[in-house]
VEXTORDREN-457827 format. One line per 3 residues: number of its first residue (from 1); their letters; for each residue x, z, y of C-alpha. Coordinates in Angstrom, 1 decimal. Example, Ala and Ser with C-alpha at 12.3 -4.5 7.8 and 13.67 -1.06 7.14 Angstrom:
2
1 = as = 12.3/7.8/-4.5 ~ 13.7/7.1/-1.1
//
This chain:
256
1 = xxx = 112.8/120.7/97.1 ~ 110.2/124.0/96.1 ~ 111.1/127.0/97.5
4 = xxx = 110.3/130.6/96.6 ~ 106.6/129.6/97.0 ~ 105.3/126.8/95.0
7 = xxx = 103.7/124.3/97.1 ~ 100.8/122.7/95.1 ~ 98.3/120.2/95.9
10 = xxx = 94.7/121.1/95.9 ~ 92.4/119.9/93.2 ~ 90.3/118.0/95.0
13 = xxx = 87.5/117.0/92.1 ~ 84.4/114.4/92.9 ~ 82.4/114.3/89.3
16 = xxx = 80.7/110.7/89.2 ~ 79.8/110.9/85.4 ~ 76.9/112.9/83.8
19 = xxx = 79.0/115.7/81.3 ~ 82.0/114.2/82.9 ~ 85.7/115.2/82.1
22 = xxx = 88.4/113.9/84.4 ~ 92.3/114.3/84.3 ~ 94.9/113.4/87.1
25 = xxx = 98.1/113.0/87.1 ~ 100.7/113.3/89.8 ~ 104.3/113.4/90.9
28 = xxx = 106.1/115.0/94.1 ~ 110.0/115.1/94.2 ~ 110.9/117.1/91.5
31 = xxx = 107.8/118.5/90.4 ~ 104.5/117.2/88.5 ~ 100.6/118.2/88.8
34 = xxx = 98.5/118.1/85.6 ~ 94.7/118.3/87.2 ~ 91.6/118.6/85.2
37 = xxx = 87.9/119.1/86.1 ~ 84.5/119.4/83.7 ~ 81.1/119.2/84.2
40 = xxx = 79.3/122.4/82.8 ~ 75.7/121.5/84.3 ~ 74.0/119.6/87.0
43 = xxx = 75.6/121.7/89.4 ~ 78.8/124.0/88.0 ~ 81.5/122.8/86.3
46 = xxx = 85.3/123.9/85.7 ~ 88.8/122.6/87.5 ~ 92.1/123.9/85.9
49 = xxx = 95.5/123.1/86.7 ~ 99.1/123.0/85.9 ~ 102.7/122.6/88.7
52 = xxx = 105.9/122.3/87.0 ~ 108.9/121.7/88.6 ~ 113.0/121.0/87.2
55 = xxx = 114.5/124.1/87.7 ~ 112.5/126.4/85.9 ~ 109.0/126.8/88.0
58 = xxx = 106.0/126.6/86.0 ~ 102.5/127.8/87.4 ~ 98.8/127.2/86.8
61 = xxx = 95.0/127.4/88.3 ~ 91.3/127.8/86.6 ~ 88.6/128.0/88.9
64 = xxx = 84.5/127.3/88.7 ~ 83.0/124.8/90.9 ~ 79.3/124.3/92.4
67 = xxx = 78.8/121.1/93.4 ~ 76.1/118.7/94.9 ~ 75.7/115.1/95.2
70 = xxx = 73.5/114.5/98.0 ~ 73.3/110.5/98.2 ~ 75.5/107.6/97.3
73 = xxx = 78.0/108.3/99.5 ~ 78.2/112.0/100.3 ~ 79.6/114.8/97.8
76 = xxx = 80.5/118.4/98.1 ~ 82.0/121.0/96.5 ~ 83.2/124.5/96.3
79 = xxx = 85.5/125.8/94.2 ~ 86.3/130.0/93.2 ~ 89.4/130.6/91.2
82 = xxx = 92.4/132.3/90.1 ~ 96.5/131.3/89.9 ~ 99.5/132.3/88.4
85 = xxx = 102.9/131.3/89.8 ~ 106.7/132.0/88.1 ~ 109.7/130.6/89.8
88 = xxx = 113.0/131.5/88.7 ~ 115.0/128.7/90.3 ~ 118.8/128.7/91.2
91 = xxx = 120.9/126.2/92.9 ~ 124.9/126.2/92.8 ~ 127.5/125.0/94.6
94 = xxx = 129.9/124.3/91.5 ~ 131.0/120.6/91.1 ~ 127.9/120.2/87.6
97 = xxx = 124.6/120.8/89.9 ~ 124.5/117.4/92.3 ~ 122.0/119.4/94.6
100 = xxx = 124.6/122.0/96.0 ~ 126.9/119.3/97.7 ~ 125.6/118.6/101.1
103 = xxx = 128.3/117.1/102.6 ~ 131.9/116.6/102.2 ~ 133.1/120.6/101.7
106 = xxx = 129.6/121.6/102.8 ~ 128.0/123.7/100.0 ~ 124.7/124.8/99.3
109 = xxx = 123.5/127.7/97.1 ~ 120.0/128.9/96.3 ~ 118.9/131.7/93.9
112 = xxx = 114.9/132.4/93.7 ~ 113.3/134.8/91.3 ~ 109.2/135.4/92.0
115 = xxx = 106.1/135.8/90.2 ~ 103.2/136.1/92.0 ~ 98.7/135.5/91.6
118 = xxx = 96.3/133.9/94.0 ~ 93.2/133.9/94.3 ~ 91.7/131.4/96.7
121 = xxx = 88.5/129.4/97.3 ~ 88.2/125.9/98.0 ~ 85.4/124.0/99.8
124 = xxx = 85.9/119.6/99.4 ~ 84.0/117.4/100.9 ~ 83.7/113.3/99.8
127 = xxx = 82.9/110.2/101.8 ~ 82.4/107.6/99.0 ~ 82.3/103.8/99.5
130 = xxx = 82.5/101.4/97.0 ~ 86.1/100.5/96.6 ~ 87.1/103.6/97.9
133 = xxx = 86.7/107.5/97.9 ~ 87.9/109.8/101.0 ~ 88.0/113.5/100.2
136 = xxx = 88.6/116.5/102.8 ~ 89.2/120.3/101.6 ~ 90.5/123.1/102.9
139 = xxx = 91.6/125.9/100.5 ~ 92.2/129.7/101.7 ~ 94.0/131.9/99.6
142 = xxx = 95.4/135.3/98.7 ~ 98.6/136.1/97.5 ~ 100.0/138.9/95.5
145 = xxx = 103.8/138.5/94.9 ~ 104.9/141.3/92.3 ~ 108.4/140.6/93.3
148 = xxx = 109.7/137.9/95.2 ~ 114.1/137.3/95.5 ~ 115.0/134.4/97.6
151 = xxx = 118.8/134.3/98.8 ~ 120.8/130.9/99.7 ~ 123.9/130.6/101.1
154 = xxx = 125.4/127.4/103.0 ~ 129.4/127.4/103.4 ~ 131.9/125.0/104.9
157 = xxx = 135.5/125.0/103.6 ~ 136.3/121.3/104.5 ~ 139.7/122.4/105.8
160 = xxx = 140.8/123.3/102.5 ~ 142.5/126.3/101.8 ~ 142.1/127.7/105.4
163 = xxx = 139.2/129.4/107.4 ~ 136.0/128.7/106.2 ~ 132.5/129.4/107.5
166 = xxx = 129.2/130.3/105.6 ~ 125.4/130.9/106.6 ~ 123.3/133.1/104.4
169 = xxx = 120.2/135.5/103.9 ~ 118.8/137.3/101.5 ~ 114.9/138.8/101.0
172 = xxx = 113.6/141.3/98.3 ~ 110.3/142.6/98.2 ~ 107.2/143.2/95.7
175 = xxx = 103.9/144.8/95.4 ~ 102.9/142.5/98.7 ~ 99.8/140.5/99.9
178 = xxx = 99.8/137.4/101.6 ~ 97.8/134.6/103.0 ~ 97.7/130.9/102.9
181 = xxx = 95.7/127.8/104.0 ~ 95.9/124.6/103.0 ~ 94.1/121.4/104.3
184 = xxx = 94.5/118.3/102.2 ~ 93.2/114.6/102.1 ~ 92.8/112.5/99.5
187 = xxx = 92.1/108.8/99.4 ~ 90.4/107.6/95.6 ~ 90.8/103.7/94.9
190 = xxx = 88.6/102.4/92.6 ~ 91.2/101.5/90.0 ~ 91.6/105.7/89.9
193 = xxx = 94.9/105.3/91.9 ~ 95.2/107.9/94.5 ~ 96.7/109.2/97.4
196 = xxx = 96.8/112.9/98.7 ~ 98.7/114.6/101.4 ~ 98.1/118.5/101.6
199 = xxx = 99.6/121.1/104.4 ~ 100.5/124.6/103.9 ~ 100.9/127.3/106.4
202 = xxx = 101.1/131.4/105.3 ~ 101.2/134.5/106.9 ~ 104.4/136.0/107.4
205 = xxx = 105.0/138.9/104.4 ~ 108.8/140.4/105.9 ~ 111.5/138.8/107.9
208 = xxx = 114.8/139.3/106.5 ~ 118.4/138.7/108.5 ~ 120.0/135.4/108.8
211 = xxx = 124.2/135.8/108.9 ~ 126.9/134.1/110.3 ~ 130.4/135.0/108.8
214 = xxx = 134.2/133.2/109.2 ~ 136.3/133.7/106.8 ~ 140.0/133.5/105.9
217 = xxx = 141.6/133.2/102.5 ~ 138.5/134.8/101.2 ~ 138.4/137.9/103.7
220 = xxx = 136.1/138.5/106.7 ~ 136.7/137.5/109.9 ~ 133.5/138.1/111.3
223 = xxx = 130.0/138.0/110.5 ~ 127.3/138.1/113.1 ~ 123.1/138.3/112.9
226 = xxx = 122.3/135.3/114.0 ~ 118.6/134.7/113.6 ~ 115.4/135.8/111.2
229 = xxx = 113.8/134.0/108.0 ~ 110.3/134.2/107.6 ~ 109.0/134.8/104.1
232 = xxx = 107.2/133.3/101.8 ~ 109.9/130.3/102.0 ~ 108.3/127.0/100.9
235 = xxx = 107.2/123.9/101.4 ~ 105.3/122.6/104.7 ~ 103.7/119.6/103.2
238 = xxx = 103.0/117.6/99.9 ~ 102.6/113.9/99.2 ~ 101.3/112.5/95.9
241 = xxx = 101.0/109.6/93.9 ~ 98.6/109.7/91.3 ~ 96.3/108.6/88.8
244 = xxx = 92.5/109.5/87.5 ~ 91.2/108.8/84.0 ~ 87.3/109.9/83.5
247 = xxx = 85.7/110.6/80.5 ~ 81.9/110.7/80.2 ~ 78.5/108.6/80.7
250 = xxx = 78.3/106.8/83.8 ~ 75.0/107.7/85.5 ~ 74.1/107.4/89.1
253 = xxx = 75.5/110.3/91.6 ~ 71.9/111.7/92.0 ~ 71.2/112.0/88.0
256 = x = 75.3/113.8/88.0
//
Protein backbone atom coordinates (compact mmCIF):
# COMPACT_ATOMS: atom_id res chain seq x y z
CA UNK A 1 0.00 0.00 0.00
CA UNK A 2 2.08 3.54 -1.24
CA UNK A 3 2.44 5.92 1.28
CA UNK A 4 3.18 9.62 1.28
CA UNK A 5 6.36 8.75 -0.86
CA UNK A 6 5.86 6.91 -4.00
CA UNK A 7 7.97 3.86 -4.05
CA UNK A 8 9.06 3.18 -7.71
CA UNK A 9 11.18 0.70 -9.24
CA UNK A 10 14.27 1.74 -11.03
CA UNK A 11 14.52 1.67 -14.76
CA UNK A 12 16.90 -0.63 -15.12
CA UNK A 13 17.50 -0.46 -19.25
CA UNK A 14 20.08 -2.96 -21.18
CA UNK A 15 19.79 -1.71 -25.08
CA UNK A 16 20.58 -4.99 -27.28
CA UNK A 17 19.29 -3.48 -30.57
CA UNK A 18 21.05 -0.97 -32.83
CA UNK A 19 18.37 2.42 -32.78
CA UNK A 20 16.53 0.35 -30.27
CA UNK A 21 13.24 1.29 -28.51
CA UNK A 22 12.06 -0.89 -25.57
CA UNK A 23 8.88 -0.62 -23.33
CA UNK A 24 8.10 -2.55 -20.00
CA UNK A 25 5.47 -3.10 -18.34
CA UNK A 26 4.82 -3.89 -14.66
CA UNK A 27 2.54 -4.36 -11.77
CA UNK A 28 2.99 -4.05 -7.81
CA UNK A 29 -0.12 -4.21 -5.53
CA UNK A 30 -2.06 -1.44 -6.44
CA UNK A 31 0.06 0.36 -8.59
CA UNK A 32 1.56 -0.01 -12.36
CA UNK A 33 5.05 1.07 -14.01
CA UNK A 34 5.05 2.11 -17.67
CA UNK A 35 9.07 2.03 -18.55
CA UNK A 36 10.58 3.18 -21.80
CA UNK A 37 14.21 3.51 -23.03
CA UNK A 38 15.68 4.75 -26.66
CA UNK A 39 18.78 4.66 -28.29
CA UNK A 40 19.93 8.21 -29.44
CA UNK A 41 23.62 7.03 -30.53
CA UNK A 42 26.22 4.44 -30.03
CA UNK A 43 26.51 5.56 -26.67
CA UNK A 44 23.42 8.04 -25.24
CA UNK A 45 20.10 7.33 -25.38
CA UNK A 46 16.78 8.35 -23.29
CA UNK A 47 14.70 6.32 -20.30
CA UNK A 48 11.27 7.84 -19.31
CA UNK A 49 8.79 6.71 -17.00
CA UNK A 50 5.38 6.60 -15.63
CA UNK A 51 3.94 5.11 -11.59
CA UNK A 52 0.34 5.19 -11.19
CA UNK A 53 -1.36 3.94 -8.41
CA UNK A 54 -5.58 3.53 -7.38
CA UNK A 55 -6.08 6.18 -5.25
CA UNK A 56 -5.10 9.12 -7.00
CA UNK A 57 -0.99 8.99 -7.22
CA UNK A 58 0.30 9.65 -10.52
CA UNK A 59 4.10 10.50 -11.08
CA UNK A 60 6.79 10.30 -13.81
CA UNK A 61 10.76 10.21 -14.73
CA UNK A 62 12.89 11.41 -18.07
CA UNK A 63 16.45 10.97 -17.76
CA UNK A 64 19.62 10.62 -20.41
CA UNK A 65 21.67 7.55 -20.38
CA UNK A 66 25.45 6.81 -21.44
CA UNK A 67 25.95 3.49 -21.98
CA UNK A 68 28.67 0.86 -23.08
CA UNK A 69 28.66 -2.54 -24.12
CA UNK A 70 31.91 -3.98 -23.39
CA UNK A 71 31.59 -7.72 -24.61
CA UNK A 72 28.91 -10.34 -24.93
CA UNK A 73 28.14 -10.50 -21.55
CA UNK A 74 28.96 -7.28 -19.76
CA UNK A 75 26.85 -3.90 -19.98
CA UNK A 76 26.71 -0.70 -18.20
CA UNK A 77 25.06 2.19 -17.75
CA UNK A 78 24.44 5.50 -16.20
CA UNK A 79 21.56 7.30 -16.07
CA UNK A 80 21.02 11.51 -15.15
CA UNK A 81 17.37 12.59 -14.71
CA UNK A 82 14.58 14.35 -13.32
CA UNK A 83 10.96 13.27 -11.54
CA UNK A 84 7.76 14.52 -10.67
CA UNK A 85 5.60 12.94 -7.95
CA UNK A 86 1.66 13.94 -6.90
CA UNK A 87 -0.09 11.91 -4.33
CA UNK A 88 -3.29 12.96 -3.02
CA UNK A 89 -4.38 9.66 -1.55
CA UNK A 90 -7.11 9.13 1.30
CA UNK A 91 -8.23 6.14 3.03
CA UNK A 92 -11.48 5.90 5.25
CA UNK A 93 -12.83 4.00 7.72
CA UNK A 94 -16.65 4.28 6.56
CA UNK A 95 -18.28 0.90 5.65
CA UNK A 96 -17.73 1.78 1.11
CA UNK A 97 -13.67 1.77 1.19
CA UNK A 98 -12.79 -2.20 1.96
CA UNK A 99 -9.21 -0.89 2.92
CA UNK A 100 -10.16 0.93 6.23
CA UNK A 101 -11.54 -2.28 8.05
CA UNK A 102 -8.67 -4.04 9.71
CA UNK A 103 -10.25 -6.15 11.92
CA UNK A 104 -13.47 -6.61 13.49
CA UNK A 105 -14.23 -2.82 14.99
CA UNK A 106 -10.63 -1.99 14.15
CA UNK A 107 -10.51 1.04 11.75
CA UNK A 108 -7.97 2.48 9.68
CA UNK A 109 -7.85 5.99 8.21
CA UNK A 110 -5.23 7.55 5.92
CA UNK A 111 -5.18 11.09 4.40
CA UNK A 112 -1.96 11.99 2.18
CA UNK A 113 -1.61 15.14 0.18
CA UNK A 114 2.24 15.67 -1.42
CA UNK A 115 3.85 16.86 -4.46
CA UNK A 116 7.32 16.71 -4.65
CA UNK A 117 10.67 16.58 -7.65
CA UNK A 118 13.75 14.38 -7.68
CA UNK A 119 16.46 14.51 -9.23
CA UNK A 120 18.67 11.43 -9.02
CA UNK A 121 21.36 9.45 -10.96
CA UNK A 122 21.51 5.98 -11.63
CA UNK A 123 24.50 3.69 -12.43
CA UNK A 124 23.22 -0.30 -13.74
CA UNK A 125 25.34 -2.80 -14.37
CA UNK A 126 24.31 -6.28 -16.59
CA UNK A 127 25.69 -9.79 -16.49
CA UNK A 128 24.15 -11.24 -19.65
CA UNK A 129 23.98 -14.98 -20.51
CA UNK A 130 22.05 -16.49 -23.10
CA UNK A 131 18.76 -17.38 -21.62
CA UNK A 132 19.13 -14.90 -19.08
CA UNK A 133 19.94 -11.25 -18.12
CA UNK A 134 21.04 -10.18 -14.40
CA UNK A 135 20.99 -6.38 -13.83
CA UNK A 136 22.40 -4.50 -10.56
CA UNK A 137 21.84 -0.55 -10.00
CA UNK A 138 21.83 1.59 -7.40
CA UNK A 139 20.03 4.96 -7.74
CA UNK A 140 20.71 8.06 -5.40
CA UNK A 141 18.38 10.73 -5.30
CA UNK A 142 17.29 14.17 -4.13
CA UNK A 143 14.07 15.16 -3.01
CA UNK A 144 12.21 18.39 -2.92
CA UNK A 145 8.70 18.03 -1.33
CA UNK A 146 6.84 21.45 -1.85
CA UNK A 147 4.36 20.25 0.66
CA UNK A 148 3.97 16.96 2.07
CA UNK A 149 0.43 16.09 4.63
CA UNK A 150 0.42 12.65 5.77
CA UNK A 151 -2.05 11.88 8.89
CA UNK A 152 -3.70 8.24 9.65
CA UNK A 153 -5.52 7.34 12.41
CA UNK A 154 -6.20 3.68 13.68
CA UNK A 155 -9.20 3.30 16.31
CA UNK A 156 -10.85 0.34 18.13
CA UNK A 157 -14.45 0.62 19.15
CA UNK A 158 -15.19 -3.23 19.20
CA UNK A 159 -17.12 -2.77 22.38
CA UNK A 160 -19.71 -0.93 20.76
CA UNK A 161 -21.12 2.03 22.12
CA UNK A 162 -18.54 2.20 25.14
CA UNK A 163 -14.77 3.30 25.52
CA UNK A 164 -12.94 3.20 22.49
CA UNK A 165 -9.22 3.65 21.81
CA UNK A 166 -7.41 5.29 18.74
CA UNK A 167 -3.73 5.71 17.55
CA UNK A 168 -2.82 8.69 15.34
CA UNK A 169 -0.24 11.27 13.86
CA UNK A 170 -0.08 13.83 11.85
CA UNK A 171 3.03 15.57 9.71
CA UNK A 172 2.97 18.91 7.66
CA UNK A 173 5.82 20.37 6.09
CA UNK A 174 7.08 21.99 2.58
CA UNK A 175 9.86 23.71 0.98
CA UNK A 176 12.09 20.54 2.25
CA UNK A 177 15.07 18.39 0.81
CA UNK A 178 15.53 14.94 1.18
CA UNK A 179 17.57 11.94 0.26
CA UNK A 180 17.04 8.56 -0.95
CA UNK A 181 18.87 5.37 -2.26
CA UNK A 182 17.70 2.62 -3.89
CA UNK A 183 19.41 -0.74 -4.82
CA UNK A 184 17.51 -2.98 -7.16
CA UNK A 185 17.98 -6.32 -9.06
CA UNK A 186 16.58 -7.42 -11.92
CA UNK A 187 16.61 -10.80 -13.53
CA UNK A 188 15.67 -10.59 -17.78
CA UNK A 189 14.44 -14.09 -19.32
CA UNK A 190 14.74 -14.43 -22.68
CA UNK A 191 11.06 -14.56 -23.45
CA UNK A 192 11.28 -10.58 -22.04
CA UNK A 193 9.57 -11.74 -18.77
CA UNK A 194 11.13 -10.18 -15.83
CA UNK A 195 11.67 -10.02 -12.35
CA UNK A 196 12.88 -6.98 -10.19
CA UNK A 197 13.05 -6.40 -6.52
CA UNK A 198 14.24 -2.79 -5.52
CA UNK A 199 14.93 -1.35 -1.77
CA UNK A 200 14.41 2.11 -0.55
CA UNK A 201 15.88 3.80 2.44
CA UNK A 202 15.62 7.99 2.95
CA UNK A 203 16.88 10.40 5.19
CA UNK A 204 14.78 11.47 7.84
CA UNK A 205 13.04 15.10 6.71
CA UNK A 206 10.96 15.85 10.42
CA UNK A 207 9.53 13.50 13.04
CA UNK A 208 6.18 14.29 14.03
CA UNK A 209 4.28 12.80 17.37
CA UNK A 210 2.65 9.51 17.51
CA UNK A 211 -0.74 9.66 20.12
CA UNK A 212 -2.45 7.43 22.16
CA UNK A 213 -5.97 8.58 23.28
CA UNK A 214 -9.16 6.55 25.19
CA UNK A 215 -12.17 7.69 24.74
CA UNK A 216 -15.71 7.57 26.08
CA UNK A 217 -18.94 8.34 24.24
CA UNK A 218 -16.92 10.49 21.97
CA UNK A 219 -14.97 12.58 24.79
CA UNK A 220 -11.29 12.29 25.96
CA UNK A 221 -10.21 10.21 28.47
CA UNK A 222 -6.76 10.53 27.94
CA UNK A 223 -4.30 10.85 25.33
CA UNK A 224 -0.63 10.22 25.80
CA UNK A 225 2.72 10.68 23.34
CA UNK A 226 3.58 7.56 22.77
CA UNK A 227 6.35 7.39 20.18
CA UNK A 228 7.81 9.40 16.91
CA UNK A 229 7.10 8.83 12.97
CA UNK A 230 9.77 9.35 10.80
CA UNK A 231 8.98 11.17 7.57
CA UNK A 232 8.96 10.59 4.24
CA UNK A 233 6.45 7.58 5.03
CA UNK A 234 6.68 4.94 2.30
CA UNK A 235 7.42 1.87 1.16
CA UNK A 236 10.61 -0.29 2.23
CA UNK A 237 10.65 -2.55 -0.75
CA UNK A 238 9.09 -3.36 -4.31
CA UNK A 239 8.56 -6.53 -6.17
CA UNK A 240 7.55 -6.71 -9.87
CA UNK A 241 6.34 -8.71 -12.44
CA UNK A 242 6.88 -7.67 -15.88
CA UNK A 243 7.23 -7.71 -19.34
CA UNK A 244 9.79 -6.22 -22.22
CA UNK A 245 8.82 -5.61 -25.87
CA UNK A 246 11.96 -4.24 -28.11
CA UNK A 247 11.69 -2.48 -31.10
CA UNK A 248 14.66 -2.12 -33.44
CA UNK A 249 17.39 -4.06 -35.62
CA UNK A 250 19.00 -6.76 -33.92
CA UNK A 251 22.79 -6.27 -34.21
CA UNK A 252 25.49 -7.74 -32.07
CA UNK A 253 26.12 -5.91 -28.52
CA UNK A 254 29.49 -4.52 -29.74
CA UNK A 255 27.89 -2.89 -33.13
CA UNK A 256 24.84 -1.42 -30.29
Amino acid sequence: MQRAYIATSPNLNCFENKHEKNLNMSLFLNHYEIQSNYVLSKTFGLAAGINGGFRNQFGGEIAGIYYKNFNDTNYFEIQCGYGYFNNQSQISNMPWDPAGMIAYGQHFSRNINTIYHKVFIQPTYFYMLKKVKFGFALKIGANYFDKYHYNYSIWDDSHGDGPYTKTFSSSDFQYKWGLSLEPAIKVQFKSKLFLQWSMLYTSNIESSPVYNGHYEYGSSIDVQETGKLSNPQHLYFIFTIGYEIKFGKKTKNSEV
